[in-house]
C-alpha positions in Angstrom: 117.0 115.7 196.9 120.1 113.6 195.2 122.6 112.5 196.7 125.2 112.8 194.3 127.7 115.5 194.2 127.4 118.6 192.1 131.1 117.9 191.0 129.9 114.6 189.4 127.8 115.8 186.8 130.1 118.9 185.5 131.9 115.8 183.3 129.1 114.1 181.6 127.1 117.5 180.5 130.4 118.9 178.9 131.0 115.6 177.5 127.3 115.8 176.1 128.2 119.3 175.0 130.9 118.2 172.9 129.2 115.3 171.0 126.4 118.0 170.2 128.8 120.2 169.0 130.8 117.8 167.0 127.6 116.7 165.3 126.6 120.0 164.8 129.7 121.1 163.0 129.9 118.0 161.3 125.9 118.6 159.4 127.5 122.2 159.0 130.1 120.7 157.3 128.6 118.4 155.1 125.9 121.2 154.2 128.9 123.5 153.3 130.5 120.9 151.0 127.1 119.7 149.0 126.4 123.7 148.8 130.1 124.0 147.2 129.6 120.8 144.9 126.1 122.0 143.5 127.3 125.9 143.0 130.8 125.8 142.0 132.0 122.3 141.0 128.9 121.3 138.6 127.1 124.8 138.8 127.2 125.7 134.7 125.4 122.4 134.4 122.9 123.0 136.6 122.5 126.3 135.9 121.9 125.1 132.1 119.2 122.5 132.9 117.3 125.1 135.5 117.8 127.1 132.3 116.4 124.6 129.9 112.8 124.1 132.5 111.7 127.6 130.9 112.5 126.5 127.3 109.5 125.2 125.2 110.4 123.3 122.2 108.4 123.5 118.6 108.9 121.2 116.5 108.6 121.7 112.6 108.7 118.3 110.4 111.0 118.0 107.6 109.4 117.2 104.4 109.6 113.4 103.7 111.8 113.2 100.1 110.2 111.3 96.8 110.4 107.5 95.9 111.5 108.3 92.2 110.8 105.9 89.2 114.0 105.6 87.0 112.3 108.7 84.4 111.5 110.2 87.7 107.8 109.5 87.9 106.8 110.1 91.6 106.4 106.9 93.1 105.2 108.2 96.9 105.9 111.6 97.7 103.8 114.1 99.7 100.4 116.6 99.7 99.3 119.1 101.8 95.9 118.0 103.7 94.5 119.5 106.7 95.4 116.9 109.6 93.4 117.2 112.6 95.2 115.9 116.0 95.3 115.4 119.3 97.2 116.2 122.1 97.2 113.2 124.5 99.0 115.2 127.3 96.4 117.7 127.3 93.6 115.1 127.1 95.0 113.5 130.1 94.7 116.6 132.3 91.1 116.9 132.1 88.5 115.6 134.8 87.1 112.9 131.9 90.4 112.2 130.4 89.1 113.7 127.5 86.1 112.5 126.6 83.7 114.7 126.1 86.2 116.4 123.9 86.5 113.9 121.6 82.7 113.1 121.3 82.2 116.7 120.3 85.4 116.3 117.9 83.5 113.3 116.7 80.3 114.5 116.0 82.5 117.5 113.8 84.2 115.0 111.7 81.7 112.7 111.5 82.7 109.8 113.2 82.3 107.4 116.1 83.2 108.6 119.1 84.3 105.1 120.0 86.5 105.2 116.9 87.9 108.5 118.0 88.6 107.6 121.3 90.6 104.0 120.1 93.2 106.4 118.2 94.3 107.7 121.1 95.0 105.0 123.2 98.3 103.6 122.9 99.3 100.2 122.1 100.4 97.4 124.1 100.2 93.9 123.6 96.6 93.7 124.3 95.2 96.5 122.9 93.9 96.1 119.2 94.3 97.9 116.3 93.8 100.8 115.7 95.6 102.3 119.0 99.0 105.1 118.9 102.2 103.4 118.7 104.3 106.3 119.1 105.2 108.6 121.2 102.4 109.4 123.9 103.7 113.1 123.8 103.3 114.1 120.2 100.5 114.9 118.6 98.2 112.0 117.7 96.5 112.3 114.2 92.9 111.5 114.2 92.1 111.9 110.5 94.0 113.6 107.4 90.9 114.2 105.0 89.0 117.0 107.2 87.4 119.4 105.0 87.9 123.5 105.3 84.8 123.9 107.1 85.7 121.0 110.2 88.9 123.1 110.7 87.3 126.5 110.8 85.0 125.1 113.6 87.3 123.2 115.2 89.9 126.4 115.4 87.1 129.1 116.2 85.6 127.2 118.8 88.8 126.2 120.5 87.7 126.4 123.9 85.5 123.2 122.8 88.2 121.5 121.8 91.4 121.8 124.3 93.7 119.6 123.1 92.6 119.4 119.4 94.5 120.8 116.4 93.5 121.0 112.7 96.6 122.1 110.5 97.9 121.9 107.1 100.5 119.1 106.9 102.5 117.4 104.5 101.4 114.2 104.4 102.8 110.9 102.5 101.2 110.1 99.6 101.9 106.3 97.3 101.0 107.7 93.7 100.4 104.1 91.9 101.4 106.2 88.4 99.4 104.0 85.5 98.2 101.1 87.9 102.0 100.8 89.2 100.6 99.3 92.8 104.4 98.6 94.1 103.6 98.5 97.4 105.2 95.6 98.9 109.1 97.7 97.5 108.1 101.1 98.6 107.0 99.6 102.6 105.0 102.4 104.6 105.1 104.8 107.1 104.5 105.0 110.8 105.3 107.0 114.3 108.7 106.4 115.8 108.4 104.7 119.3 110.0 105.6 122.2 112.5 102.7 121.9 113.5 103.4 118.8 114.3 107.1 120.2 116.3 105.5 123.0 118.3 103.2 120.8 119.0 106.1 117.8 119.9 109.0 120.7 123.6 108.7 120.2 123.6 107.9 116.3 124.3 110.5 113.3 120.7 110.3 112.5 118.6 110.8 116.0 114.9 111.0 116.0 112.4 113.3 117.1 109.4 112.3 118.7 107.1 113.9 116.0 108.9 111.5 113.5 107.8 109.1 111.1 109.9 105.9 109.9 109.8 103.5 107.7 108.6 100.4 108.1 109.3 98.1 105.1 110.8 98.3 101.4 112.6 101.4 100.3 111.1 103.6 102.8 112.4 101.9 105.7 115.7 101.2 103.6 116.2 104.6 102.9 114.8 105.9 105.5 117.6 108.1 106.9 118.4 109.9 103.3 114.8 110.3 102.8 113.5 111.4 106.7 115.8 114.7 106.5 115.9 117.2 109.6 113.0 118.8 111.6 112.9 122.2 113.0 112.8 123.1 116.2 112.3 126.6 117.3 113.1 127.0 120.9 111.3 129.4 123.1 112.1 131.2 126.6 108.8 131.5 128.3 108.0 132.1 132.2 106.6 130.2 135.0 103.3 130.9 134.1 103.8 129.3 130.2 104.5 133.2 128.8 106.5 133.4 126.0 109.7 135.8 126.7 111.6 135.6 123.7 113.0 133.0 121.2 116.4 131.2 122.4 117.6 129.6 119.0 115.6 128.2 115.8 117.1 125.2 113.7 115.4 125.1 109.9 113.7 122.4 108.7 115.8 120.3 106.5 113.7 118.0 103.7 114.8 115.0 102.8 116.5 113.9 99.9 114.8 111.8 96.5 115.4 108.8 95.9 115.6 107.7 92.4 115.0 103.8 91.6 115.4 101.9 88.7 111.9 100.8 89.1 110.1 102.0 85.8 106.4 102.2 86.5 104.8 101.5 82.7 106.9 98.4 83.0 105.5 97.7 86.7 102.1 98.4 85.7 102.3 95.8 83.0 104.5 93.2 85.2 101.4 93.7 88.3 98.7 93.6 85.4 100.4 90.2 83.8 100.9 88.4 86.8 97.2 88.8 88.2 95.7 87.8 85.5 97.7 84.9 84.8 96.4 84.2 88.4 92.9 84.4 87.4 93.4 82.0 84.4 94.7 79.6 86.4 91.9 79.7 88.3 89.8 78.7 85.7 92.3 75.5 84.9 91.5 72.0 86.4 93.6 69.9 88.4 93.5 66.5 88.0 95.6 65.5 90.8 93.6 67.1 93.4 89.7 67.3 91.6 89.5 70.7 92.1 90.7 73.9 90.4 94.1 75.1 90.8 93.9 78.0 93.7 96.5 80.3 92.4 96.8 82.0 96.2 99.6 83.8 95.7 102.4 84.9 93.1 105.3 86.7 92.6 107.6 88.2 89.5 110.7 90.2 89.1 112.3 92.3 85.8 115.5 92.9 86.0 118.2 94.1 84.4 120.9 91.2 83.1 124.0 93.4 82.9 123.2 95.5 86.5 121.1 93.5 88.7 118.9 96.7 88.9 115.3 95.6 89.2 112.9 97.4 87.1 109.9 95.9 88.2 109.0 93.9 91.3 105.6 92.7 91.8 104.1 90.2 94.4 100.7 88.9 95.2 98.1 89.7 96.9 99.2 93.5 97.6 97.6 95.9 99.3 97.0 100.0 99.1 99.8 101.2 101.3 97.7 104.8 101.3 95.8 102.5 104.2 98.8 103.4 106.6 98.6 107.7 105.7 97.3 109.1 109.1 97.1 106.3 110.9 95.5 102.5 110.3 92.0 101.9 110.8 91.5 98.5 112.5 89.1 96.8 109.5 92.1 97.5 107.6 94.9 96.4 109.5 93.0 93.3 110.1 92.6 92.9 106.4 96.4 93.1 106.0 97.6 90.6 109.1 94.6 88.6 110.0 94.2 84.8 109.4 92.2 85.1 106.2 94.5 87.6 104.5 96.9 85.7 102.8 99.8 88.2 104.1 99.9 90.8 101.6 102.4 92.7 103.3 104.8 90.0 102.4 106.6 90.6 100.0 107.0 87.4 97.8 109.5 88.4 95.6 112.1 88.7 98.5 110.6 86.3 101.1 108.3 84.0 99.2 110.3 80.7 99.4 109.5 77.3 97.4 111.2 74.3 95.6 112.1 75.3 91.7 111.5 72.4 90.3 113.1 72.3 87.1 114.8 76.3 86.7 117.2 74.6 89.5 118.6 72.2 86.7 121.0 75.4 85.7 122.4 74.5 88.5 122.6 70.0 88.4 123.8 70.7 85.1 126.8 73.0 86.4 127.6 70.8 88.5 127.1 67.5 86.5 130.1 69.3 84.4 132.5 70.4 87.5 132.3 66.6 88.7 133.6 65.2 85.1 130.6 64.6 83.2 130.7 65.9 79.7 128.2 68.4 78.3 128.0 66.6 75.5 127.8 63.3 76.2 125.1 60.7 76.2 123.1 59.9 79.2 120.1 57.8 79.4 116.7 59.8 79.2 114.4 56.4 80.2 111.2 57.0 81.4 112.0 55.9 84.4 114.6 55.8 87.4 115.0 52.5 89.9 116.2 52.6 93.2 115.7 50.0 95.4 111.3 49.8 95.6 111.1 53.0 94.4 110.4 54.3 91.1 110.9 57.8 89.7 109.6 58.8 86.5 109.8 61.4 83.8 106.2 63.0 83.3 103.7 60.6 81.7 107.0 58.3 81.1 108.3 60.1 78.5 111.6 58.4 77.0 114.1 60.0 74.6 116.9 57.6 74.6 120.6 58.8 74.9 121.0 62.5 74.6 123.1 65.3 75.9 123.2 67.5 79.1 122.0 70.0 76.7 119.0 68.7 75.5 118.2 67.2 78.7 117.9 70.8 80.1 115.5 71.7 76.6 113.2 68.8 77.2 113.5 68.9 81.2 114.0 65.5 81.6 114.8 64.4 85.2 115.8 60.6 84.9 119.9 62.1 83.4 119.5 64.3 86.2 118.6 61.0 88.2 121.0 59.1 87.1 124.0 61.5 87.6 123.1 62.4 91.1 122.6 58.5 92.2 126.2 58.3 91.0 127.7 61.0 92.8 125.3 60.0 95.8 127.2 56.7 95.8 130.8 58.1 95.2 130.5 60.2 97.9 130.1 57.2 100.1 126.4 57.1 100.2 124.4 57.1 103.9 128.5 56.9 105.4 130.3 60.0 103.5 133.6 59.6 102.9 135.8 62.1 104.9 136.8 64.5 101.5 133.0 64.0 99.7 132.8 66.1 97.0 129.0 66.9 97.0 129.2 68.5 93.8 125.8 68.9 93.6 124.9 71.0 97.0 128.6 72.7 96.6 127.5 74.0 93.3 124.4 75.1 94.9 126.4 77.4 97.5 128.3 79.1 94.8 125.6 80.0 92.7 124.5 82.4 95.7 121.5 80.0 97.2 121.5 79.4 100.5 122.0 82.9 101.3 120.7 86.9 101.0 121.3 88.2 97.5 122.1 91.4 99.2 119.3 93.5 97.4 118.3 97.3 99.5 115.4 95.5 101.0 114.6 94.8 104.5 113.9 91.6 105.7 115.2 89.3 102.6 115.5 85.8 103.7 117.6 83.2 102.4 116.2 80.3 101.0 117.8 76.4 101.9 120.1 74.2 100.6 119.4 71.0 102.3 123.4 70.0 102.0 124.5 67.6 105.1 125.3 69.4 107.5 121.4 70.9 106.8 120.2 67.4 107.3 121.9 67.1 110.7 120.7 70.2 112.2 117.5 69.7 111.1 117.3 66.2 112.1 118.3 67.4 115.7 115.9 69.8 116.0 113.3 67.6 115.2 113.8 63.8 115.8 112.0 64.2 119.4 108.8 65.0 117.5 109.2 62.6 114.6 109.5 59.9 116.7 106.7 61.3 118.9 104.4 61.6 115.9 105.5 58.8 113.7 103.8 55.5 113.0 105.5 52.4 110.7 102.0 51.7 109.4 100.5 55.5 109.8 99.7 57.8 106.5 101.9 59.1 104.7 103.1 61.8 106.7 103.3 59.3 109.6 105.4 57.1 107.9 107.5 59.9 107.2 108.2 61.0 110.5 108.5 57.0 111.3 111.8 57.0 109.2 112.8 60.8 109.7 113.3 59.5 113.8 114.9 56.0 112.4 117.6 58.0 110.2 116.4 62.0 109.0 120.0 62.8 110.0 121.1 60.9 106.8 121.8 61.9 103.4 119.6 59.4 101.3 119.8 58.5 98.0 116.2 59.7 97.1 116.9 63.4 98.9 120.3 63.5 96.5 118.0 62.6 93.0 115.0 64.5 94.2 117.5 67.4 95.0 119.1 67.1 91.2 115.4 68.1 89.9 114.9 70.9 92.4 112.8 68.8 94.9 112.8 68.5 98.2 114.0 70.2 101.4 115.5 72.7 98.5 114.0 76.8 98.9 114.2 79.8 96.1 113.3 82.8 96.3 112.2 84.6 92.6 115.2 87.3 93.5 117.6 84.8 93.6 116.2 82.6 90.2 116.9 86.0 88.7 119.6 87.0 89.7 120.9 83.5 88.7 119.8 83.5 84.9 121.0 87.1 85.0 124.4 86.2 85.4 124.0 83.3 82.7 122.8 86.0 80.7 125.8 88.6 81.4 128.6 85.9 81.3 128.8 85.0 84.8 128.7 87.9 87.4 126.4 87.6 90.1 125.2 90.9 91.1 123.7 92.5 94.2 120.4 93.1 92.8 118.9 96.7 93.8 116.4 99.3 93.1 117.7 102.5 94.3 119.9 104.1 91.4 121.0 107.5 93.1 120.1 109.7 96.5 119.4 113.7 95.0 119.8 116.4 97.5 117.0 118.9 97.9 118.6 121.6 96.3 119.4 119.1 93.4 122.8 119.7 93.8 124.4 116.8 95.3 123.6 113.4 93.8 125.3 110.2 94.8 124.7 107.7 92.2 123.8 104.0 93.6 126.6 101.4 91.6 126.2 97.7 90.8 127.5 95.7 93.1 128.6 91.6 93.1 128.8 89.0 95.1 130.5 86.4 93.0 131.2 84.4 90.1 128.9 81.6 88.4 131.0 78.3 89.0 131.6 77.8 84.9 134.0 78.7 82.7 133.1 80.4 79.4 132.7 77.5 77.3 130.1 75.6 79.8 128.2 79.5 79.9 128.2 79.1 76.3 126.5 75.8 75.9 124.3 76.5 79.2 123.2 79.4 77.1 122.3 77.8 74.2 120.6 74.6 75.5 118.5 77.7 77.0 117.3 79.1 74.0 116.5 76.0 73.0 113.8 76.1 75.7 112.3 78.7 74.0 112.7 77.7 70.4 112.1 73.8 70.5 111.9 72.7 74.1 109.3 72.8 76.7 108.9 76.6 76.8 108.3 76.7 72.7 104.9 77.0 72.5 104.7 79.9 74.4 107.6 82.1 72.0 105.8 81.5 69.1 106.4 84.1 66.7 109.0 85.5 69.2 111.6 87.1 66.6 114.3 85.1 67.9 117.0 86.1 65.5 116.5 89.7 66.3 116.4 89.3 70.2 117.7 85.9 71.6 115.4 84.3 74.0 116.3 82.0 76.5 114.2 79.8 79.0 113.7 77.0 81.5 110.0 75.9 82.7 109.1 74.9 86.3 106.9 72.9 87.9 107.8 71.9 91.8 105.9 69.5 93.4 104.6 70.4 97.0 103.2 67.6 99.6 99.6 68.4 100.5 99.2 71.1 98.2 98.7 72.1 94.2 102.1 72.4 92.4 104.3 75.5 92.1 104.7 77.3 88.5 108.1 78.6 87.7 109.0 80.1 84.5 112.8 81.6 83.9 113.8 83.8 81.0 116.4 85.9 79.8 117.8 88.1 76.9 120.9 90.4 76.7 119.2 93.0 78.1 116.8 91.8 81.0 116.1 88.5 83.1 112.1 87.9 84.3 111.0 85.2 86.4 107.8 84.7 87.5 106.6 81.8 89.7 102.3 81.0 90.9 101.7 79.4 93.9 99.3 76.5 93.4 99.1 77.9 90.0 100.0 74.5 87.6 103.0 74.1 85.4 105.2 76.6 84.4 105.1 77.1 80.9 101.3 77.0 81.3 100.6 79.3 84.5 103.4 81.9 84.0 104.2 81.2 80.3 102.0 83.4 79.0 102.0 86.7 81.2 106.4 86.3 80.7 105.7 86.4 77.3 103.4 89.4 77.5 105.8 91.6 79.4 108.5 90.8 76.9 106.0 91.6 74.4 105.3 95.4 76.2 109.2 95.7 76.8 110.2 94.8 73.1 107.0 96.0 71.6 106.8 92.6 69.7 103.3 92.1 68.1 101.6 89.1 67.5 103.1 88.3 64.2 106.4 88.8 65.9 107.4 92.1 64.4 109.1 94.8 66.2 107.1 97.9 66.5 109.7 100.7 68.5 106.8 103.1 69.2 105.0 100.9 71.2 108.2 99.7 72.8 108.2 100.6 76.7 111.7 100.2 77.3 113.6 97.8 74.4 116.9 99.2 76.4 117.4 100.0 80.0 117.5 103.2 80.8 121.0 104.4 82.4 120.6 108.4 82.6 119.3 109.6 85.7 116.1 111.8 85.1 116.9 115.6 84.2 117.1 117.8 87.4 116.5 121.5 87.1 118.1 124.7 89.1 115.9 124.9 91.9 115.8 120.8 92.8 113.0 119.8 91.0 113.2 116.7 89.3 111.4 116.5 85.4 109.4 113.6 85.0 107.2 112.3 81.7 103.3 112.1 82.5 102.5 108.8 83.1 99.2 107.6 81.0 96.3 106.3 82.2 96.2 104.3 79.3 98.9 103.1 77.0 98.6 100.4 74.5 98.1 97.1 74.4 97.1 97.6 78.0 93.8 99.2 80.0 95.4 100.7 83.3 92.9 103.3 84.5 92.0 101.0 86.9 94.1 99.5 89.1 93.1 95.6 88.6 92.2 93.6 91.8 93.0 90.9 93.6 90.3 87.9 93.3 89.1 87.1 96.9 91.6 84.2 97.8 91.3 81.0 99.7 92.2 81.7 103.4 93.4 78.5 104.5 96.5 79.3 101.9 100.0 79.9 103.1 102.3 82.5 103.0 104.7 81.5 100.0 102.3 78.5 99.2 104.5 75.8 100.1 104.1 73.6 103.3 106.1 71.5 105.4 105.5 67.8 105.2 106.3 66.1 108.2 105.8 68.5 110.9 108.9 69.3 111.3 111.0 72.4 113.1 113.5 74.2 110.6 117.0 74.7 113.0 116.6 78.7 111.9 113.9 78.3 114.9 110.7 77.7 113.4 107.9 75.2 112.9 106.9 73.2 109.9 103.8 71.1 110.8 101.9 69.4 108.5 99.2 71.8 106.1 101.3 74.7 108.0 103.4 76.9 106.5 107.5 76.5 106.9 109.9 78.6 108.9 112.0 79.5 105.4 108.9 79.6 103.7 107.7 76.1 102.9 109.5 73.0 101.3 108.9 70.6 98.8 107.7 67.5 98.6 111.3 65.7 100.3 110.0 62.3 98.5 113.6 60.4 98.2 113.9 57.0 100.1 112.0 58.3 102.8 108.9 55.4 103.2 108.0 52.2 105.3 110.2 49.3 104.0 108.6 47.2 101.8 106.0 50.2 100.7 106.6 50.8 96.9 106.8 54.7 96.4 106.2 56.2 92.7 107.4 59.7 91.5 105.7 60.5 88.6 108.2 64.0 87.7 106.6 67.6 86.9 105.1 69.0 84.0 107.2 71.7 82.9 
């Protein structure tokens, strides 16, 4: 029995009595107000998303709009095929993930099961092509050629196939009208990712995850005119998946057309011209290297002078973008990306970078003029140019005396060019620049629009290089640890090279300023910016945006918004230097190093106007360039590893003109067989209901055989992607690396040549046949 008196414990029960209470009304409390927050403060929103748990979404796809020629010849546009798919949501839920499913849908559609199976997985980082890139909750599309007879068993014999649909779907479609491939300009197709849905939520223009988006060239550029709006049909079902009723339906919007400028007889012949001047150069020797020239890759662009609207963009190798229609198929994504494909997704036109070579003396000549040096004066064409040990000559030492700015630029000969730069070179203060250099000749270079995007509606577009000084210093820092890693006094070549790069890369040279005169060097073009350059020479001076889509057409064909010319600038010449520019040009063609190939051209009828180009490339065959112009178009076409200019591309430039004009071969003019003697401005003819009227497209059409779409020879795998490499292993300061035989950040550079060798080693240049 305790001691302690009942009075003693009366105070700590009812003090335990009142913390248990307190608590007690406190969790009452707290209850009450969490009960009052979730019903009456933010009750309509939960209400609506409780709500939105028995609403089932269907999704309906907009119809994909047409990539429109300029006559309105379907360039990719759709067909209905029945598109058998799987649900990898449904798949999941089963005791084999699936896989006995998809054996049995194999065996239906005649496949591998393994094959079947890799579709559905989704991609990572190490999973392989082929594998589902998009959404893992949308429908995955196993194949999009399943016959009648696969659906019907598929459908009636559903329970064998949970998770499996066959429908009829709209799927894309690239036409190739007449052979017209143009498949590095229209880009692909493929499924929206989940990232891309994040980052597009909140934007005019959100996706669905049933979407598809473009992935490169117009279709990716356009991509928001041409996707349109999906439907989505909204259902109220019940807990057990019943439908109820429908809450609300949104129609299916299609997309709009897009008409180009792109006209696809003149494509056909531009893709036809350039591979086989790719083939014939494969059949030419090389002297220089024993072997024949490899002509690995190529690139030309028609466009119009007075617009800057292209009207036919080709680049090889190229590739069937149909390949990328229901999903890719790992043989051929390997064929498009792997080691040995020689990139054809690249396109070359755009993002194909290499030294001109002689084109590039528009540009010395321009500014040879805007530092003081008359047009027409006399400058010393020797067949050679001194400085210090080094020698650089005109090809096999050709000498013509004094003559003009104008006939140096007719004949190509690089010692004027030499000679000028050297001068300015040393005015400027040499290695030690004075503070208020001119540079006249990489200032000239900026306003000509190199060194930068043209701005055309193409993704991915890079910019070339102008290896000016402040070039020289970046790269220099970026790279001196490795040059002087690498480099060796009495190494090779490429060794002595990186010897002096670590000494003194950071320093503008004499031989990088007369090398750079001539188009040499650390100097990158791309083909869109060479014509857009002897565009403007062509149209007095404006330097346009070039582009290829000419208007967006509504559906209905109601609304169209036409696409306008745009510029970026001004050529850096008045009108009397334009003048003579343009006629030492047509000299080119008539008596100068482009001559023999405009034989019979009826020059008094339609002006013609050249420049030949042949860049020289360390550790590799040269680079063909040839650059034209009349009043009404500019084409210029360049061959990787292809030979000189006028021999590699003369020809096939000459053959487009030919189709264009419709000259013949005794230089007459025949209009009939004239594909387009004028560019075309009208938009194509739209009728009531939308529909858009379009010419049939021949097979055949004279002087060429398109049936069949020609090929591209198997080509040498250890090529790179614009065929120009680095020389001394070198990383470009865009981020990039530029080893030796490997293929440059930009694109590649010339050889740099210049000053850069051992002292006391006598270097030779021996100039470019043009």
């Amino acid at each position: 029995m305790s001691n302690i008196p009942e009075t003693g414990r009366t105070p700590r029960v009812r003090i335990r009595l009142v913390i248990i209470q307190v608590l007690v009304f406190s969790l009452l409390l707290t209850l009450g107000g969490r009960l009052w927050y979730l019903q009456i403060r933010n009750g309509d929103e939960y209400k609506a998303e409780a709500s939105g748990n028995h609403v089932q979404q269907v999704v309906d796809p907009a119809v994909r709009g047409a990539i429109l020629d300029a006559r309105g010849v379907p360039l990719a546009d759709n067909q209905t095929r029945l598109v058998v798919s799987a649900s990898r949501t449904e798949l999941m839920k089963m005791p084999d993930d699936g896989k006995s499913a998809l054996t049995r849908l194999a065996s239906v559609l005649g496949m591998k099961p393994q094959d079947v199976r890799d579709k559905v997985r989704l991609c990572d980082a190490k999973t392989p092509q082929p594998c589902w890139n998009g959404s893992p909750y949308q429908p995955i599309p196993i194949t999009d050629e399943a016959t009648p007879q696969q659906a019907l068993q598929i459908r009636e014999r559903a329970e064998d196939f949970p998770g499996i649909t066959a429908e009829p779907t709209a799927v894309r479609r690239y036409t190739a009208p007449g052979g017209a491939n143009t498949a590095q300009a229209l880009g692909y197709l493929s499924p929206v990712t989940d990232d891309e849905i994040e980052q597009a939520k909140d934007s005019d223009s959100p996706y669905l995850r049933s979407d598809m988006v473009g992935r490169n060239g117009l279709e990716r550029e356009y991509d928001k005119q041409l996707r349109g709006k999906a439907g989505v049909t909204r259902y109220e079902v019940d807990n057990l998946g019943r439908v109820i009723g429908k809450a609300k339906s949104d129609r299916a919007e299609p997309g709009s057309n897009i008409v180009t400028s792109i006209d696809a007889r003149v494509q056909s012949v531009a893709e036809y011209e350039l591979n086989e001047a790719m083939k014939a150069a494969r059949h030419e020797f090389d002297k220089n290297t024993g072997t024949n020239y490899k002509a690995d890759s190529g690139a030309v662009v028609v466009m119009e002078a007075k617009t800057g609207r292209v009207v036919a963009m080709s680049s090889l190798p190229d590739y069937d973008p149909n390949a990328w229609v229901g999903g890719i198929s790992g043989k051929d994504y390997a064929k498009l990306t792997g080691k040995k494909s020689n990139y054809p997704l690249l396109n070359r036109a755009i993002q194909g970078q290499a030294a001109p070579g002689s084109i590039f003396k528009v540009v010395s000549t321009t500014a040879s003029v805007n530092a003081g040096y008359d047009f027409n004066g006399n400058y010393d064409c020797s067949s050679s140019y001194s400085i210090g040990n080094q020698v650089f000559k005109n090809f096999e030492s050709e000498n013509y005396g004094p003559i003009s700015l104008g006939r140096a630029l007719e004949v190509s000969c690089d010692t004027v060019f030499y000679g000028i730069a050297h001068n300015e070179w040393k005015k400027d203060g040499g290695t030690r620049p004075k503070k208020n250099a001119h540079d006249w000749f990489y200032k000239t270079a900026h306003q000509f629009g190199l060194g930068k995007t043209t701005g055309i509606d193409l993704p991915n577009e890079v910019s070339g290089r102008v290896p000016d000084r402040q070039w020289k210093k970046d790269y220099w820092k970026a790279n001196k640890d490795a040059w002087c890693k690498s480099g060796k006094k009495d190494g090779d070549y490429a060794q002595q090279i990186a010897y002096e790069n670590c000494l003194e890369g950071n320093q503008m040279r004499a031989g990088d300023s007369v090398n750079y005169s001539i188009g040499q060097g650390d100097t990158l073009v791309t083909p869109i910016q060479m014509a857009t350059i002897y565009s403007a020479i062509s149209n007095g001076g404006t330097l346009y945006d070039p582009s290829i889509g000419k208007a967006v057409v509504s559906p209905d064909g109601k609304k169209v918004e036409p696409i306008k010319p745009a510029s970026h600038g001004k050529l850096p010449m008045d009108g009397k230097l334009r003048d003579e520019i343009d006629g030492a040009l047509a000299g080119v063609a008539t008596q100068g190093t482009a001559a023999w190939r405009f034989q019979g051209w009826p020059q008094d009828k339609i002006p013609m106007h050249a420049k030949t180009g042949t860049a020289e490339v360390y550790g590799k065959q040269t680079t063909s360039w040839f650059a034209t112009y009349t009043k009404d178009y500019s084409i210029v076409m360049t061959i990787s590893q292809g030979g000189t200019g006028s021999g590699a591309s003369g020809p096939a430039v000459r053959k487009i003109y030919d189709a264009l004009y419709g000259v013949d071969g005794g230089g007459g003019i025949n209009k009939k067989k004239a594909l387009l003697p004028k560019p075309q401005a009208a938009l194509p003819k739209i009728q009531p209901d939308g529909s858009i009227d379009a010419p049939r497209i021949k097979s055949k059409f004279a002087p060429y055989n398109l049936e069949v779409k020609p090929s591209t020879p198997a080509l040498d795998p250890g090529t790179g992607l614009a065929g120009t490499t680095g020389t001394t292993g070198a990383t470009d300061p865009a981020g990039a690396t530029d080893p030796a035989g490997a293929t440059d950040p930009a694109g590649g550079t010339g050889q740099t040549g210049g000053d850069q060798q051992t002292a006391g080693t006598p270097v030779t240049y021996n100039g470019r046949r043009d």
